[in-house]
C-alpha positions, 0 to 999 in steps of 0.5 A, spaced: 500 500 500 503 507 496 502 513 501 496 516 497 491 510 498 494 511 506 492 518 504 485 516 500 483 510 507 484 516 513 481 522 509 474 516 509 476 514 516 474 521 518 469 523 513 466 517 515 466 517 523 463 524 523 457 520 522 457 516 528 455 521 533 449 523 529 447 516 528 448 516 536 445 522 538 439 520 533 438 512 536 439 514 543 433 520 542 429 516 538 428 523 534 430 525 527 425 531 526 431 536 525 434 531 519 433 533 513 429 527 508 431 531 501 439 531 504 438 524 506 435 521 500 440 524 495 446 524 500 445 516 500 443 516 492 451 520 491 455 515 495 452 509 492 454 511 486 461 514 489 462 506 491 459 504 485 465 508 481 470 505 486 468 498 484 469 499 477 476 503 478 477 498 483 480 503 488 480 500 495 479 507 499 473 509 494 470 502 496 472 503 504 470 509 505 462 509 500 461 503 503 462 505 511 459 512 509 453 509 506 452 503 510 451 510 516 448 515 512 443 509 511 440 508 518 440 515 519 436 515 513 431 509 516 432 513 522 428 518 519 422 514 516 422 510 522 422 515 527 416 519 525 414 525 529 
């Protein structure tokens, strides 16, 4: 492994890891009035594609850091639709 992709796995790590206190604070309050649903929705939808582009490139960062971040950006979203007010 080349020091860029070092690079391209902690610039997704983090970017990634910025969501866990979101879906945290979003599970542990059972409320998700203040998330926007349009944000969500597309957010989800551009990162499904970002990981699509990584597997066609084969790029094990690109991979790694859409998989990780739509698998979060995906609860807070189910979060959303579930925990209607």
């Amino acid at each position: 492994m080349n020091t860029i992709q070092l690079l391209g796995l902690a610039a997704g790590m983090l970017t990634t890891i910025a969501f866990l206190p979101q879906v945290i604070k979003t599970w542990k309050s059972r409320s998700a009035k203040d998330l926007s649903l349009g944000m969500f929705s597309l957010f989800c939808l551009g990162v499904a594609l970002w990981l699509a582009y990584g597997i066609l490139v084969r790029d094990i960062p690109v991979i790694a850091a859409n998989m990780c971040t739509l698998m979060l950006a995906s609860t807070l979203l189910f979060f959303k639709l579930r925990f209607k007010e």
